[in-house]
Each structure stands twice: as C-alpha cells, then as structure tokens.
N, C-alpha and C positions, 0 to 999 in steps of 0.2 A: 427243277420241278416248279410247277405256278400253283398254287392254291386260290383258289376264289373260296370268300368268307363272303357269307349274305351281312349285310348290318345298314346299319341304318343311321350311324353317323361318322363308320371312320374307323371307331375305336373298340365298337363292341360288337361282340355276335347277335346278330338277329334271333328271337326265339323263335321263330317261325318260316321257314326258308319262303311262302309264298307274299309274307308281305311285306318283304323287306323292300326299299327302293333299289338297293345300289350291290354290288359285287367288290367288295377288297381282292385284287388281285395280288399276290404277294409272291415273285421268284425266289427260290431260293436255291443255291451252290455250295455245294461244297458244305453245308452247314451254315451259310450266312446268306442274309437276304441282301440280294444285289437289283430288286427293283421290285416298287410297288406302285402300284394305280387303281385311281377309283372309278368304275364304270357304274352308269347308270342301267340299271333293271328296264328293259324295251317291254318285257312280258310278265305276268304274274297277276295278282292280285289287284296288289298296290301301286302298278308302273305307273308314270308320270303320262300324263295324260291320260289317263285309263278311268272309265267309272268300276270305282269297287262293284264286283261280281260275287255272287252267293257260294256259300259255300254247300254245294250238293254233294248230298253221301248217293253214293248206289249201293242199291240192293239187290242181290240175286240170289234166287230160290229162297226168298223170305230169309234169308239170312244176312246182318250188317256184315260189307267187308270194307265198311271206310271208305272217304273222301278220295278221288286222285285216279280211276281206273275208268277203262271204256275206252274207246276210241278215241274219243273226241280229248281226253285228259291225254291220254298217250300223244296225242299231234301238238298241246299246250306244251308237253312237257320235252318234249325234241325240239319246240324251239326256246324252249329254257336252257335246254343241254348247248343247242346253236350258238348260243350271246356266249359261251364260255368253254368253246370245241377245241380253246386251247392250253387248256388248263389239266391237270390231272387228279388235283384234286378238289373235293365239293365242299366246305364246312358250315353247316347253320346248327342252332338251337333243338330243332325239330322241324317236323316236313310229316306230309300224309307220308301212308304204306305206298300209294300210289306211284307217286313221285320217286320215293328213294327208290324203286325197282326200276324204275325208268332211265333214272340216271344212272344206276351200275348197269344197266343194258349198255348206255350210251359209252363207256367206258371211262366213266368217271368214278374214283374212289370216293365213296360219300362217308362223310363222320358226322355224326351228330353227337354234340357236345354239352355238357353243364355248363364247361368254361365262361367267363362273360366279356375280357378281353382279349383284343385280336391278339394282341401280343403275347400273350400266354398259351392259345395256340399255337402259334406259328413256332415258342418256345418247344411246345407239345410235340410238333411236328419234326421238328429238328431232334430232338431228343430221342423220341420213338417210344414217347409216356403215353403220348393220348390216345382215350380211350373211344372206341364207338358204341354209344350207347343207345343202336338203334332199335332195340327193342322194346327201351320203356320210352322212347321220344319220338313214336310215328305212333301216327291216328289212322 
C-alpha cells in the first residue's frame, strides 16, 4: 500500500491539503514501511513556481456549499489526484468538502487527521487506530 501525506517539511502533516508544497509517499508491507519519497506538489495552491491563487467559495441557490466545487475545481483536483494515481491512500490535516469528494471519486482513500507526525500516521495506519475525521476538518 503507498500513502501520500501532504507536509510541508518531511516530518509533519500539512494542516491544509491545498497548501502544502510536497507529498510524503510512504509504502508499506506486510506492516513495515519498505520505501519512502519525497515529491514535490506540481498543482495546488502553494506549488513551486505557482502565484498563490484566491481562495473562492461558490455559491448556489444563495446558499454556502464551501470552497473546492464546479468545474473548474473538479479539473484542479484530477490533476491533484494525477501527481499521486499511485498511491491508495491520501492523508492531510484538512482539505475543502470539494476536494475530499474528488479524491474518493478518484479512488483514493482520504483521512483527515489531528495527528501532526508523519510517523504516528503511518504508525496509525499500520495499526488500523486512525481515525477520519472528515467531518469536522473540511470547509
């Protein structure tokens, strides 16, 4: 199994899966992690070479459904899903409603964690402790 962790130096989870620079990829076997790499973020918010872009909520029928939906967010977020189409699972901080619907479209298991090191996830994950708590951590 590969897990991609959003973060932003290595060691810790991203609170925010959109502005994170970089992907921790972490395999794991059997219960022990047999390889990990660091990729850089091509898309999002914050990618490297990128001007930070605004954060727009849509609205429909006068009613807020949150950042991350429409068209146009659904094409960002397929090639967010692209940069990590080999991975199974997704782990950041938080992420809009948008986004996480996108990626478990894209057949990625997404968690959204309190956790703050990657290590303690990946312990999480191996374990079968951790928790998704993506109801109180999308916008």
């Amino acid at each position: 199994m590969k897990v991609a962790i959003v973060t932003t130096d290595g060691q810790t989870v991203s609170q925010h899966f959109g502005r994170s620079p970089y992907y921790k990829v972490v395999t794991i076997d059997n219960g022990q992690v047999v390889g990990e790499q660091m990729r850089e973020r091509g898309t999002g918010h914050f990618a490297r070479g990128r001007r930070r872009e605004s954060h727009e909520h849509q609205h429909q029928t006068g009613r807020h459904e949150g950042h991350g939906f429409g068209p146009e967010a659904d094409a960002k977020h397929a090639a967010m899903a692209a940069e990590i189409a080999d991975c199974d699972v997704l782990v950041a901080g938080g992420m809009g409603r948008g986004a996480y619907e996108s990626f478990a479209r894209a057949g990625l298991k997404v968690i959204l964690t309190d956790m703050v090191k990657i290590e303690d996830v990946i312990q999480g994950i191996i374990n079968g402790t951790i928790r998704d708590l993506a109801m109180s951590r999308t916008d």
